[in-house]
Every structure is written in C-alpha cells, then in structure tokens.
N, C-alpha and C positions, 0 to 999 in steps of 0.2 A: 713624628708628632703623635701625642696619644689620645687616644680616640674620647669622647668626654663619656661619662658612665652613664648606665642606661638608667634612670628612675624606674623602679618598681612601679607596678600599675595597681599592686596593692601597697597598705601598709603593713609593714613586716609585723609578728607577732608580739616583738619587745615592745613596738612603740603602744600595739592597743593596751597592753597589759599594764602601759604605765598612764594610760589615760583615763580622766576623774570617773568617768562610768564603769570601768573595766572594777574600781574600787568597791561598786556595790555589788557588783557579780563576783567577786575575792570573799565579799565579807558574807552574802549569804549562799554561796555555791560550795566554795573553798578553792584551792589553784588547783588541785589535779584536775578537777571537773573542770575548771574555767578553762586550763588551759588545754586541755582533748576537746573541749567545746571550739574554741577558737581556734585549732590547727584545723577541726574539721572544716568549718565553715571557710577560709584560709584555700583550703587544698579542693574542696567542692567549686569553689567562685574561678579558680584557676583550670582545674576539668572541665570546665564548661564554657571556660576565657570569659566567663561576665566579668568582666572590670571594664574601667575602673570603678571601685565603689571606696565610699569614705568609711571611715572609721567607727563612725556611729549607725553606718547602715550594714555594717561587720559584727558590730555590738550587740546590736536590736536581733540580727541572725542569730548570733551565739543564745545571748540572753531566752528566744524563744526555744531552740534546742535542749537549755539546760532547763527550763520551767516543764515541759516536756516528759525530760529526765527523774525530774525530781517529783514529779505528781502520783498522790499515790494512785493505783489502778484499781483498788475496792474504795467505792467512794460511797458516802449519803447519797441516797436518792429517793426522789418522790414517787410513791409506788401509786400510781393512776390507773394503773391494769384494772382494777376492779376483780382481781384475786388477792384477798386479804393475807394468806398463809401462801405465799407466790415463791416455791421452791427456787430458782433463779434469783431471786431478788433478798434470798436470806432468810426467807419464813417469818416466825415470828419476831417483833420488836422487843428486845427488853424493856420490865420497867426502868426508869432513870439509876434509881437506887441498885439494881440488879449489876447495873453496866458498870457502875461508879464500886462495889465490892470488887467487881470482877479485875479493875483495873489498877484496884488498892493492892489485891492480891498478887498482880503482877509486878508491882514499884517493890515489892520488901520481901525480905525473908517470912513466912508463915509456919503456923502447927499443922501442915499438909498431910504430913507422917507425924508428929512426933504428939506425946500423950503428957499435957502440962504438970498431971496430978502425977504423974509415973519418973517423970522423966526421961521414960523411955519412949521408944520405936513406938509409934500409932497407926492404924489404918485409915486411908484417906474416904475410905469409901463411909466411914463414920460421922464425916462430916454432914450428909442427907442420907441416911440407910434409917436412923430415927424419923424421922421427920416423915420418908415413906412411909413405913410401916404404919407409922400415925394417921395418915390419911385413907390409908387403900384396904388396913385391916390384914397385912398381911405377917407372916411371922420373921422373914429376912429381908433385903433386898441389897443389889449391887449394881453398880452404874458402871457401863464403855461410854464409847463415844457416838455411836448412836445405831438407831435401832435393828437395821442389817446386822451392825457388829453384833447386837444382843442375840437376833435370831441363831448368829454364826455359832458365837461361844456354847448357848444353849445346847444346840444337837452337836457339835461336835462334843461337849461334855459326854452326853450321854448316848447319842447313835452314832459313833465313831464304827463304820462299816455292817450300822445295822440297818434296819428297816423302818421308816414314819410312813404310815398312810397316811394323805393328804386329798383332799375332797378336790376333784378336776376345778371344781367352780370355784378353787382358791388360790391356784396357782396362779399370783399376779405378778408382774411388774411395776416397778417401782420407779423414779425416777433416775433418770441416766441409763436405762435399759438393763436395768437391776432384776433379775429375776429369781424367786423362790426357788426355781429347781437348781438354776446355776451356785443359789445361795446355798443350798442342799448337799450339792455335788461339793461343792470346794469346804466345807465342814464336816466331809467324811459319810454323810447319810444317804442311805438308798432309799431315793423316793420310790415309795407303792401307789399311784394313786386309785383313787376310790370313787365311785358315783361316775356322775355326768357333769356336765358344764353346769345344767339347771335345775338338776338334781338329784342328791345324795341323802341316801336311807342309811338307818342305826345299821341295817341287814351289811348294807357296805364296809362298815369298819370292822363288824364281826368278822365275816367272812375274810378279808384281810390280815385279823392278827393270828400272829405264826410264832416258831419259836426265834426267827428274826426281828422279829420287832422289839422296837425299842423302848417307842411312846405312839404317843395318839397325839396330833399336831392340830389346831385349827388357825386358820389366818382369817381375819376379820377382811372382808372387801372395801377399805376405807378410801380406796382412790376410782371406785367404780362401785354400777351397782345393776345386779341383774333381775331383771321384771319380769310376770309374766306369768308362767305356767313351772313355779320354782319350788324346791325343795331345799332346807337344810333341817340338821340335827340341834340341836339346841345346847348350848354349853353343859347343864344339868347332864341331860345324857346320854353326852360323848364323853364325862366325868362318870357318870356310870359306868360305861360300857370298860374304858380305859381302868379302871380300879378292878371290877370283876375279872380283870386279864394280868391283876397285878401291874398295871404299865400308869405311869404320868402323861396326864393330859398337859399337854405346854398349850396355848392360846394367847397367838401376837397378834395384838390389837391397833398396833400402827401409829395412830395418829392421837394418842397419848392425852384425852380426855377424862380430868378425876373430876369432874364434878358430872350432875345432871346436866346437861345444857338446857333443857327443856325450862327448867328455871328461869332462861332468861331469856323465854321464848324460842329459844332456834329447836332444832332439829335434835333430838334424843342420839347419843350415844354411846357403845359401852365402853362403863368404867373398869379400872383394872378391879375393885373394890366389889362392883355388881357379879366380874368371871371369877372371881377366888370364893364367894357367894355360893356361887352356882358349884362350885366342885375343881376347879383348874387348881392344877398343883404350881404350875408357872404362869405367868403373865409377863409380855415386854412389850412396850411402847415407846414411843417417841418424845423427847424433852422440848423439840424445839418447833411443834404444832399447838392441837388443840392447850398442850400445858402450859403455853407460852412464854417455855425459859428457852437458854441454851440448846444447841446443837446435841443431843445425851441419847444414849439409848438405857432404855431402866428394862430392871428386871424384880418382878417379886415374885413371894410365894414362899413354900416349905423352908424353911429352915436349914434341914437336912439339906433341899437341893441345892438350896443356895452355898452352902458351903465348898459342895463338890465344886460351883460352878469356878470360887474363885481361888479354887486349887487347881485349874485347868492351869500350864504355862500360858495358852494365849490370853489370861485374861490383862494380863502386863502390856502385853504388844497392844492391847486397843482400850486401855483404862482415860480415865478423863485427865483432863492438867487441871492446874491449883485452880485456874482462872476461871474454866467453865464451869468447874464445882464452888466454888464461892458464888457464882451468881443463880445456880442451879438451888442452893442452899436460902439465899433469898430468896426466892421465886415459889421455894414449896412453901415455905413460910406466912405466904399470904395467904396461904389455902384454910391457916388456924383461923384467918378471921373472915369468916364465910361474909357477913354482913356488907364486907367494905371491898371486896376483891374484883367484883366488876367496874368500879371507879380506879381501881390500883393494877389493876393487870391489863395494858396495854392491848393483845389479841382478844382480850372478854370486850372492854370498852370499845374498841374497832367494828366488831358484831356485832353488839347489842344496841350499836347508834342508832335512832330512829331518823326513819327517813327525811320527815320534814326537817330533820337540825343540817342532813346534808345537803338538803336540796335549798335551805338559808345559805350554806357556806356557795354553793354553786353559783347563785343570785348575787351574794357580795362581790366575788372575783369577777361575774358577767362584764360589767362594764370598761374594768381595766384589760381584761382579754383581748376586748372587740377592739381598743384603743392599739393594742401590740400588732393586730393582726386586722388594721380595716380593710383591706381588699378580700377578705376569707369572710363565710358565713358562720356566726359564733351566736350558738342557743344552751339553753340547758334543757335537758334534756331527761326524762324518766329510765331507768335503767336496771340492770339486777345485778347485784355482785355476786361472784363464787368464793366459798368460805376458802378450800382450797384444792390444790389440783389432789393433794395426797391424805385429802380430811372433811367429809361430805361435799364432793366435788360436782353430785348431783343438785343438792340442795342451795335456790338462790337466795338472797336476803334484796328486798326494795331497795333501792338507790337512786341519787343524780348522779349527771354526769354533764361537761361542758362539753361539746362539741363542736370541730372546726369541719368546715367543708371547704369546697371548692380543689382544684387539679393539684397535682404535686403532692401526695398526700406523704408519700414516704419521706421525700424531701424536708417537709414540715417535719415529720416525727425523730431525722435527724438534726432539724436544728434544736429541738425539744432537747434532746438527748444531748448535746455541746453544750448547754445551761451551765451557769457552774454549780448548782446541785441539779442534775440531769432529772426533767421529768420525762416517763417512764410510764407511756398510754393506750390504747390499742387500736390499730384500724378497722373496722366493720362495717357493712352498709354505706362505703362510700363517704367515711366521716374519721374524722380520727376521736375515738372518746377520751374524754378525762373524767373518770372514774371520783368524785370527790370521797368516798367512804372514809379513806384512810388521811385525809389531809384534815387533820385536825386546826380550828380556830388558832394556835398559839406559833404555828407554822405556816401560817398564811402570811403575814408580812415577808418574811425570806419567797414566800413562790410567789408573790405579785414585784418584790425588786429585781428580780433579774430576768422579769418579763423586755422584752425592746421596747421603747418606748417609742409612738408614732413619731414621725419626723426625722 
C-alpha cells in the first residue's frame, strides 16, 4: 500500500513565483534577484524549521531582502551636526545648477578632450584653468582630484629625492589620518624640517637650504590653530628668502578660500590670489570646502611650473572626470558675479545665515518635534556651529538648535538615522542637538514628514 505524500511545510519556489505579488517583485527587482531572494528566504525558514509560513509572509521576507539590496548606501541626508563643511558627510553642497551640469555631463558624449574650433584632441584641464587664473590672478593652473593628490603631484614634480624644509608647526594631518610627511615620503621628497612646533624664524629656512633642496614649502594650518607664545614667517618672506636661493616657494592652503570671507562677516582667510600676491610661485587648495564646488584639488601659479606639473605621468592617474569638472566649471563661474554669489553658492549662504532666521526655522519645527517625541524633552536651544573640521575649525558662527533629552539617547539618534532621509545630529551634555544652520526653509517639509507621528 503506498504511503500518502508528505505536504511540504513550505510552499515550493514555483508556486511563490507564480503568485499575483511575486508579479511586482519580477517587475521591479527583475527574476535573478527575485528568485536568489526567494531561494534565500526558502532555505533560511527551513534552517531554522520556522514553518509553516504562507506565501505572502515568504513574499513580505523576500520583498524586504531585495528593498535592502537594492538601496543605495550614499544617500541624502540632513546634516544637523552643526559642522557645515562635515568631511564625513560630503563637505560642501553643490549649487542645484552645479549638480544638474555635472549630471548632463555624465548622460552624453562631451568636448572633455576634443577642441570644437580645431577639430582636434583638446585639454580637459581647459575647461576651468581660464576661469582660475581669472579669479586668483595667477599665470597657469591644473586640476587632480583633490588636494593631497595636488600637494603629491607638486613635489613629486619637483623634489623627487630632494629636500623641502617644512616649519614643525605645519606638519599636519588631514582627514582619515593623512599626513604631510607620509604625503612627503610617498611623492619622493625628503622632509628637513625647520623651527619648532610654535615657532619658526626666516634664520630657520636659511640655514636649511643646501644644495639638496628643492623648494621652500608652506602648509596653511586650516584644520587647527596654534596660540600663544607663536611664531611664523610670512608668505612675502619665505618668497624672499626661497627666490634669493633660486628655489619656488609652493604654499598649500587647504581649504580652498577665493574670496575675502571677511565680507561677509566670518572669519578672514587666505586666498590663493592674496599667496601669489605676496610672492608663492605655487598655490594648491581644495575644490570641495571653503570653494564650495566638487571634490578638486587646484593648483596655480607660474606658468613655467605649471607646465612641468602636467608633464609629470602621475598627473593622468589622479586628473578629474568630465562630471566633476563640469560642475567645478560652474561653480567658479559664480565667482564673475561677486554681487549675487552668497545667494547662489550654497556653503557662502549656509555661513552667512543669521542667527535669528535659524533660530525662526528651530521655533517652526518645535511643535511638531515635541508631538513625534512626547515622552522626551524638546527645547530649542542657542548654540555654535563649526565652519569645518578642515576650514577654520576654531572659529564658531551663532546658531539654534533643537534639542531632545531624556535616557536612551544613542538609541534616539539611531532611530534619527533609519529616517528615510537619515537625520544626522550630535550628542552633548546629555541632549542629542539638531543643529538647524544647514536645514534650510525649502527642506523642512521633507524633515517634518517623516518625523512619527504621535499615536
């Protein structure tokens, strides 16, 4: 007599695949993924013996696996930190127009290389090396991908196994544990350094140049700042002293400043424009701080040096793509119309917000906050923003901010962070801040809908 069959305690893979839900996970997953979705969840329920389960509670598994899958992992986020230029979080914002070239450039074929009036082979670097020189006053200029790679290309161009004095009190680090000497060593240059921590005499780079040397180096301290009982040399002359010795003074200034800021209240600092001024043969900074474009590392200066720089092979291995020089190319462009560029450039207008417009935006969201979160204590709150970790990282700007208390605070700041655009705030004093500076009026409906709503 034969035995009757045993029913499955799931359902088989054919039958979910042919069922009405499995249709929308086909149409927006596609079947490779749907069905390695489904064999998973399938093969995990049986590992585990959890059955029986029905079909749609197989589905709902699969379905969150592949949403999962398919999410991308650099997402928008509301940057609440109250570090405006927040290394981590991407630095600066592109303007709209910046983001939308960049993306134009990416959809089609472009004149990247090629010279429309020529018909021939073009330099990409031509696309903003005008547009620099125009702003900064300088005779050449050439763009990597950012500013380490400019310092790299630079001395390796030119101290490839020779000598750069370097002042103690500039040897910094950078973000991700990036350091000048380490940047030094791997670009062929033997650092000399010169002075003390907190202070460095002309007498020091004198006595330094030898017939190893190569240039005279200065690094701007744009992510720290030392007080006190200090010394430095002054651009003018450490450009003296390097010319008297036949040698180019380079001066990497970091965090990529062409205007005065002082215009618009913050905090003065130098422009590539003010060091080539003063005497620097080279200048490099950074595209995607105080400049507020792209990710870039720029370089200006002499002519002559700029040419050698981009007859170096490594300038290939670290030049920009179409995408970040299209938007690099808008971005300097706003700088022709000085009048309108703090309305138009996204990290000027972030800065230059007055306090009382944030501390309005803090007071509108107050009510809805306290309604997501009524068992927590929710105030707004006076506060200081940091421009950024890599860009007067001393100097703070007034601010509000919203503030949650009560236990569980890390707990809260991951549920912050689960959001479907993730806010992104900081713990201090027993409170978790929301930083409002960067949450501009036109972005506040998206951060108040996907607050929970009580109940």
């Amino acid at each position: 007599m034969q035995a009757p069959a045993n029913p499955s305690p799931l359902p088989s893979l054919d039958a979910l695949l042919r069922s009405p839900e499995a249709a929308v996970l086909l149409e927006r997953f596609g079947r490779h993924a749907t069905n390695a979705a489904l064999r998973a969840t399938l093969a995990a329920r049986r590992a585990a013996r959890a059955f029986p389960a029905s079909a749609t509670t197989l589905l709902d598994e699969a379905a969150d696996t592949l949403a999962r899958q398919f999410t991308a992992s650099q997402r928008p986020v509301f940057n609440l930190t109250g570090t405006v230029l927040h290394t981590n979080l991407g630095r600066a914002p592109l303007p709209p127009e910046a983001a939308a070239a960049a993306a134009e450039a990416l959809r089609s074929a472009t004149t990247l290389e090629f010279d429309l009036a020529t018909g021939r082979r073009g330099e990409r670097d031509d696309h903003v090396a005008p547009l620099l020189c125009r702003i900064t006053g300088a005779e050449a200029a050439t763009v990597v991908n950012n500013n380490a790679a400019a310092v790299l290309l630079v001395l390796n161009t030119f101290a490839l196994g020779r000598q750069v004095p370097v002042s103690r009190g500039e040897l910094i680090e950078i973000g991700g544990a990036f350091r000048i000497p380490d940047i030094m060593a791997r670009a062929g240059a033997v650092l000399r350094e010169v002075g003390t921590t907190n202070r460095t005499h002309a007498r020091d780079y004198q006595a330094a140049i030898g017939p190893e040397t190569a240039l005279l180096m200065r690094v701007h301290p744009s992510n720290y700042a030392i007080a006190g009982f200090t010394a430095v040399v002054a651009t003018a002359e450490l450009a003296g002293i390097a010319h008297a010795a036949g040698l180019p003074l380079v001066e990497d200034l970091g965090s990529g400043s062409l205007v005065d800021l002082a215009a618009w209240g913050l905090p003065h600092e130098p422009t590539p424009h003010e060091s080539l001024a003063a005497g620097a043969d080279l200048v490099t900074f950074s595209g995607d701080k105080l400049l507020g474009g792209p990710q870039a590392g720029l370089v200006v200066g002499h002519a002559e040096l700029i040419k050698r720089i981009n007859a170096n092979p490594m300038k290939r291995a670290l030049r920009l793509d179409k995408a970040r020089l299209a938007a690099l190319e808008h971005v300097l462009r706003l700088y022709l119309d000085p009048d309108r560029l703090r309305d138009r450039l996204p990290v000027l207008r972030l800065l230059t917000r007055p306090d009382t417009e944030i501390r309005a935006t803090a007071d509108r969201l107050l009510p809805r906050l306290r309604d997501a979160f009524p068992d927590r204590p929710v105030a707004v709150e006076p506060c200081r923003s940091q421009i950024g970790s890599g860009a007067l990282p001393v100097d703070l700007l007034p601010s509000a901010a919203l503030t949650i208390g009560g236990n569980a605070l890390e707990s809260l700041a991951v549920t912050l962070r689960a959001l479907p655009r993730p806010v992104i705030g900081r713990i201090a004093t027993g409170r978790l801040w929301l930083d409002c500076r960067c949450l501009e009026p036109d972005e506040e409906p998206v951060f108040l809908a996907q607050l929970p709503a009580h109940g």
